[in-house]
TIMI-31690 format. One record per residue (C-alpha): residue in one letter; x, y, z. Coordinates in steps of 0.1 Angstrom, whole numbers, padded with zeros to 4 digits, always signed. Layout:
% TIMI-31690
AXYZ ...
***
This chain:
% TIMI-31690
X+0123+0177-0231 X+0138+0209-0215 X+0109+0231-0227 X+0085+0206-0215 X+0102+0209-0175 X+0106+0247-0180 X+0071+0250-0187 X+0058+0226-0165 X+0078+0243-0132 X+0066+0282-0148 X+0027+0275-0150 X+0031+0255-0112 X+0030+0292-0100 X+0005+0304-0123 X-0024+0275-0110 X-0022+0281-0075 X-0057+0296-0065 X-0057+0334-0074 X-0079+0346-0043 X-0048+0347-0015 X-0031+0383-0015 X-0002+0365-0001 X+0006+0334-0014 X+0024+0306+0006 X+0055+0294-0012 X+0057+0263-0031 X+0073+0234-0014 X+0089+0211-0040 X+0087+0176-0040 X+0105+0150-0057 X+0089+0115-0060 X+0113+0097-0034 X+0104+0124-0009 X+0061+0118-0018 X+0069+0081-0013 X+0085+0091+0024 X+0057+0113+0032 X+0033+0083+0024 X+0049+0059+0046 X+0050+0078+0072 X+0012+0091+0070 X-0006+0068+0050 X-0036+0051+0069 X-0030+0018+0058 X+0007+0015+0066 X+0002+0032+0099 X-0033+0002+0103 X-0007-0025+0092 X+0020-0012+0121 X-0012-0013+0144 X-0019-0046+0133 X+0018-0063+0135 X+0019-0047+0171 X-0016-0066+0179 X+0000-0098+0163 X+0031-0096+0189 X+0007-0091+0217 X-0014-0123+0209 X+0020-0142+0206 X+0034-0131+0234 X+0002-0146+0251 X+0004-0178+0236 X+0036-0184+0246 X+0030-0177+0283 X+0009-0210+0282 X+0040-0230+0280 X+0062-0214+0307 X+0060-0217+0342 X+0030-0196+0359 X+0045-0184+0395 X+0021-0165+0417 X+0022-0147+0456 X-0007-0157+0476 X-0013-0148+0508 X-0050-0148+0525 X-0068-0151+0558 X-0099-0174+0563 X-0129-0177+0588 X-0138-0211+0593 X-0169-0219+0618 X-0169-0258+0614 X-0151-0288+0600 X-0156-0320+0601 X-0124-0338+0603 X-0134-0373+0595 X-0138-0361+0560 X-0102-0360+0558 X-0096-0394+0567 X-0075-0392+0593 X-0075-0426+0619 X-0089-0418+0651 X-0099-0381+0645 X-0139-0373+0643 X-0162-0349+0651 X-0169-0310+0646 X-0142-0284+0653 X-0146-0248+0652 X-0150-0220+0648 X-0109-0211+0637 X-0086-0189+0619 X-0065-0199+0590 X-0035-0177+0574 X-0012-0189+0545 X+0012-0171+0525 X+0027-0192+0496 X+0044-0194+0462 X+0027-0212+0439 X+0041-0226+0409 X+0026-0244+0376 X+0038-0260+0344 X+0027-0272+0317 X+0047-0307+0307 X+0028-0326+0278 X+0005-0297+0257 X+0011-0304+0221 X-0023-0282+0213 X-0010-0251+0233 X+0029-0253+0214 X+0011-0257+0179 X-0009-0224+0190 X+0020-0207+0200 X+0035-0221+0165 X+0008-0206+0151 X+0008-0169+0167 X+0044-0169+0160 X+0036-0173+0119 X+0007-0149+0126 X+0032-0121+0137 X+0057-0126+0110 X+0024-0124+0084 X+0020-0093+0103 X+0055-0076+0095 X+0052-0086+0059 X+0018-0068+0059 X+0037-0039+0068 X+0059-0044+0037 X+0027-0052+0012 X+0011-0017+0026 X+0040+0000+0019 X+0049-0016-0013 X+0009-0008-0022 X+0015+0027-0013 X+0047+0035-0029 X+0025+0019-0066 X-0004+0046-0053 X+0016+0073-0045 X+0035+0066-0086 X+0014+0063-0102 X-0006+0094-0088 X+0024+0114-0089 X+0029+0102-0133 X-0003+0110-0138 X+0002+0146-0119 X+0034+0150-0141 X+0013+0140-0172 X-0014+0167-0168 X+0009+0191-0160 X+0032+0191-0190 X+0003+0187-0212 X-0012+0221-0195 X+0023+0236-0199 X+0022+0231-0240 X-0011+0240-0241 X+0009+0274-0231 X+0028+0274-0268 X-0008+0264-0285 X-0025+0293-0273 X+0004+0317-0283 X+0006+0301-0316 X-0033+0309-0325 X-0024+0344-0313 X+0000+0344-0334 X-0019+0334-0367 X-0051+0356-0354 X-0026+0392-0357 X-0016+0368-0390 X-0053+0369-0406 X-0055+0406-0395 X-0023+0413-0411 X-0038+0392-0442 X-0074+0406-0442 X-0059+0443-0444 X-0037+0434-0469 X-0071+0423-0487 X-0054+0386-0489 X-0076+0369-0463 X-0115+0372-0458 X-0133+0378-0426 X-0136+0342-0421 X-0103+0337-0418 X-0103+0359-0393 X-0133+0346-0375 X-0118+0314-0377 X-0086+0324-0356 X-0107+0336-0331 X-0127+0305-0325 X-0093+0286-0326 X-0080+0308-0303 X-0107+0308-0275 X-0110+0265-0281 X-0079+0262-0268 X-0077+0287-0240 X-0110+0270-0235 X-0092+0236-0232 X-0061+0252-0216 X-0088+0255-0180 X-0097+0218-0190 X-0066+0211-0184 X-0058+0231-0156 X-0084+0213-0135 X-0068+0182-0140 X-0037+0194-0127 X-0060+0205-0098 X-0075+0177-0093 X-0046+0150-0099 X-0026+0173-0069 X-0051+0170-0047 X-0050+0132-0052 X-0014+0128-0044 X-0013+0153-0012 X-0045+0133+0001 X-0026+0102-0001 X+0009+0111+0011 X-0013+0135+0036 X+0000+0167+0032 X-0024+0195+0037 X-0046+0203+0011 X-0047+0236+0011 X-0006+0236+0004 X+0007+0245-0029 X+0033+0220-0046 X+0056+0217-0073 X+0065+0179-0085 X+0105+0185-0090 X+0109+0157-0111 X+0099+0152-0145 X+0087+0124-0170 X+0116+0099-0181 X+0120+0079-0213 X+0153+0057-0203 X+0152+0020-0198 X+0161-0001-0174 X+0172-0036-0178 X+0141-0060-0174 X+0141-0095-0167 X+0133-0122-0197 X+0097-0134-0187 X+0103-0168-0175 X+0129-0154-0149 X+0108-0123-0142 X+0075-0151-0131 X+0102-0170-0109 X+0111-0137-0095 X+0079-0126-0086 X+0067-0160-0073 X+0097-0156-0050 X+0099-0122-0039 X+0061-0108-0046 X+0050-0096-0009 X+0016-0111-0016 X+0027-0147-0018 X+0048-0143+0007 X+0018-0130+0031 X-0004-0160+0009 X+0023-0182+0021 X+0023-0174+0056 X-0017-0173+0059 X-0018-0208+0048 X+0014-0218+0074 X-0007-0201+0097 X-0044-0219+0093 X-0026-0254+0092 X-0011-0247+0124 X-0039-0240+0139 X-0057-0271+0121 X-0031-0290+0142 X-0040-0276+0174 X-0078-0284+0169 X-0063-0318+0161 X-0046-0318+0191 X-0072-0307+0213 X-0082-0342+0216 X-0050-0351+0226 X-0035-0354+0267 X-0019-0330+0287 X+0000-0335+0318 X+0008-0305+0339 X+0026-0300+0372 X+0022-0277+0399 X+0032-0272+0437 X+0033-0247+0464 X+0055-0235+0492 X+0052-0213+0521 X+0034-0211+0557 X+0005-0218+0572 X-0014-0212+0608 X-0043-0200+0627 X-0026-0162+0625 X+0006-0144+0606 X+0028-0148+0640 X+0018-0185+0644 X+0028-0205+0610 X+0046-0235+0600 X+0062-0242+0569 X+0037-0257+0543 X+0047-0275+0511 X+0031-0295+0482 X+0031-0309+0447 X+0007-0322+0420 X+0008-0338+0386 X-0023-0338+0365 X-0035-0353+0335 X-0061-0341+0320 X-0079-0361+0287 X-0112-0347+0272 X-0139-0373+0268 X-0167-0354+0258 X-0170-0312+0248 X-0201-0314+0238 X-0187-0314+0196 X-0163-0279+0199 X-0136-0304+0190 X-0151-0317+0163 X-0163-0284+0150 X-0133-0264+0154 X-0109-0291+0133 X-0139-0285+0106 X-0136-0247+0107 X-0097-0252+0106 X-0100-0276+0077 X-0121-0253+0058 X-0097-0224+0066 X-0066-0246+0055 X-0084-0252+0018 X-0098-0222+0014 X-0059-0205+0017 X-0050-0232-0007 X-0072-0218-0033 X-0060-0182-0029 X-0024-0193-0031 X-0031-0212-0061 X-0054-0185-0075 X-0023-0154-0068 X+0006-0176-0088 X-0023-0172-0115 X-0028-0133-0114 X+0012-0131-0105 X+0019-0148-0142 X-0003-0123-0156 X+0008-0092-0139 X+0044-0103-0155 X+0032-0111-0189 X+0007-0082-0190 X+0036-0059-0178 X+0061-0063-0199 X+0042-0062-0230 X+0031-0035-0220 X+0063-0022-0215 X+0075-0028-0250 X+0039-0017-0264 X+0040+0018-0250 X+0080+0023-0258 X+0069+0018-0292 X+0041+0043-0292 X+0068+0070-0274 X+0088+0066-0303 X+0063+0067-0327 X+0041+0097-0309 X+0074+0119-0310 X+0077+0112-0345 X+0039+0123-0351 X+0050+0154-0330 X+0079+0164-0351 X+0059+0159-0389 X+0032+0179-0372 X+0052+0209-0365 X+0066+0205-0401 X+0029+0205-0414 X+0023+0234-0393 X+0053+0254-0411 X+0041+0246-0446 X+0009+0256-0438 X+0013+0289-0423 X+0045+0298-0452 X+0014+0291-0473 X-0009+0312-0460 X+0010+0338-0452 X+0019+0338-0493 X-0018+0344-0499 X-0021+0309-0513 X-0058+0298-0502 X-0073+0306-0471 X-0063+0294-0430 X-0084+0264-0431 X-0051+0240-0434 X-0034+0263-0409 X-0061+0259-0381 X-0060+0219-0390 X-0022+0221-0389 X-0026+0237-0354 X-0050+0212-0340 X-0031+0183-0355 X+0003+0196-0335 X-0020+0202-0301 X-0031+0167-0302 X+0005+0157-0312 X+0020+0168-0281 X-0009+0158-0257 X-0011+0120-0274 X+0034+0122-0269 X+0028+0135-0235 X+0003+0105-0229 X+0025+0079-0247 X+0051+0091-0220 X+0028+0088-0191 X+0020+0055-0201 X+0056+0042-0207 X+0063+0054-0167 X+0035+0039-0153 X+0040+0005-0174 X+0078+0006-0162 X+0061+0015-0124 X+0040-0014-0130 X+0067-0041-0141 X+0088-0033-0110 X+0052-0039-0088 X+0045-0072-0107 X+0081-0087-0099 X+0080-0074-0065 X+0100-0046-0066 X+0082-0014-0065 X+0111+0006-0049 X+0137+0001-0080 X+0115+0025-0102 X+0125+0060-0106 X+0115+0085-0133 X+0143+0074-0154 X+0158+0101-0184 X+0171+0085-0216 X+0208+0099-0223 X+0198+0117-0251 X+0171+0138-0237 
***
């Protein structure tokens, strides 16, 4: 594996693009610090702050309808006639006017009995908490994103860092063939041959080096880094294990702690409190309210004026907004039932689906490395044999392709076994526990 990193850091410095005369150093990056970057630029986390923010807001407004409403008033009013006997008073009728009125006065209200209004304050409350677990399922969402585009980053570049090793090796065996051809034990299309080995791979070696390109500028757009700056991903791909939950205790696990049911969870907390406040609606309220202060015909000529109210207030007919809105509630409320029901599904799958995958692509690491190793062996035999004059370089340039495609399928295998361990970790609700992971023995 030490080749591999060597490589991998060495041709970093080679792909940056070759027009600048000065070249802005490298800034190395380790996974954990791409993971930072993205949570603190990413759109969707930063949307998901905005949106938790909002949800405070609209709770701190629904709770304001169950505490006392206290307010200053103070005006002035022109009155140019009043008929008294509306009032009711014994022994006072007739027109006055015109006159002055001034009051200043504290008013204050309350509402006693409003079982619809606490259930929507219930409600905002769940609403912000679904909110701040948001935040978490954006973040958790982003540090999957930003893995697996920073494996697949890793993947490409290791494989463009042997492709280093294949092209020296068909150099190699090209000044071999010469060597051969003057030594009249090779033909001229051995020779021929070499050189159309050797310009396939260089040809694949700028294959390659755009996917490197191209998998970089994925991960710097999503932790939002500039573009234009030049990288190097400090850690490397790891083959260790870690120690995985048995599957029935990994599905209880992620039914617990998956940040999607918990949002799921809240959602549907959320749309049957607010069924019970349409419920609700048809319901009484009784509110009380009074006011003290002074009154007069100008500011320098009051009295003290005081009074109090309680109302009840019972809706007999709105017109079917009652109706409707416990209908668009009740829909809401089943409609979150079937998502909730619908993610424990896809959560049991994730599980299952990841950790067979996990043991699927272990095996094929295991097995690739093995493909590696015989093919460098077949490599050897061929090229002792051909350099004993023993048949032409047909099996050589077969034995070279066979240990190219060796080491891009291990390099693949490996790519796959880290994004299937990133991938159990997000399907028991746990994306931050994965780390690119060495065995001991590497």
């Amino acid at each position: 594996m030490f080749w591999r990193y060597f490589l991998t850091i060495l041709f970093l410095f080679i792909i940056v693009p070759r027009s600048h005369a000065a070249q802005e150093a490298a800034t190395p990056l380790s996974l954990k610090q791409c993971i930072d970057l993205g949570l603190k630029n990413n759109v969707d986390v930063l949307l998901s702050r905005a949106v938790a923010k909002e949800a405070e807001g609209e709770h701190t407004v629904l709770n304001a309808d169950l505490l006392p409403q206290i307010d200053a008033v103070a005006s002035e009013q022109r009155t140019w006639w009043e008929n008294i006997a509306t009032f009711g008073f014994p022994g006072f009728s007739g027109v006055i006017g015109p006159f002055n009125t001034f009051g200043a006065n504290i008013m204050v209200s309350q509402r006693v009995l409003d079982l619809s209004a606490l259930a929507h304050a219930q409600a905002g409350q769940i609403k912000w908490k679904a909110s701040e677990l948001q935040i978490e399922l954006a973040s958790q969402q982003l540090v999957l994103a930003t893995g697996e585009a920073y494996i697949l980053a890793l993947g490409y570049q290791e494989e463009l860092a042997a492709s280093y090793e294949d092209i020296q090796l068909a150099e190699h065996f090209l000044v071999l063939s010469q060597h051969q051809l003057n030594a009249g034990l090779a033909s001229s299309l051995d020779v021929a041959r070499d050189r159309t080995q050797l310009a396939q791979q260089k040809a694949r070696q700028e294959e390659l080096r755009l996917n490197v390109v191209r998998s970089l500028l994925e991960l710097k757009r999503l932790i939002k880094i500039p573009l234009s700056q030049p990288i190097v991903l400090s850690d490397k791909l790891g083959n260790g294990d870690y120690s995985y939950l048995q599957t029935n205790d990994a599905i209880s696990h992620a039914l617990e702690y998956r940040m999607e049911e918990l949002v799921a969870h809240a959602d549907s907390d959320y749309s049957l409190e607010e069924l019970k406040a349409s419920r609700r609606s048809r319901l009484p309220t009784v509110s009380i309210s009074g006011e003290w202060g002074r009154m007069g015909l100008t500011p320098d000529n009051t009295t003290h004026d005081a009074n109090a109210m309680v109302s009840i207030s019972l809706p007999i007919w709105e017109g079917g907004r009652i109706s409707g809105e416990i209908k668009e509630k009740e829909g809401l409320n089943e409609e979150q039932k079937i998502k909730s029901d619908d993610l424990n599904w896809k959560v049991e799958e994730d599980v299952r689906l990841s950790l067979e995958t996990l043991a699927s692509t272990r095996a094929q690491v295991k097995a690739q490395q093995e493909v590696e190793d015989f093919a460098r062996q077949e490599l050897k035999l061929a090229q002792d044999r051909f350099s004993a004059g023993l048949g032409d370089n047909i099996q050589l340039v077969d034995a070279q392709d066979a240990l190219a495609d060796a080491r891009d399928k291990y390099v693949q295998s490996l790519a796959q076994y880290n994004q299937a361990q990133l991938n159990y970790f997000g399907a028991v609700g746990e994306p931050r526990q994965f780390d690119l992971k060495e065995s001991d023995e590497s």
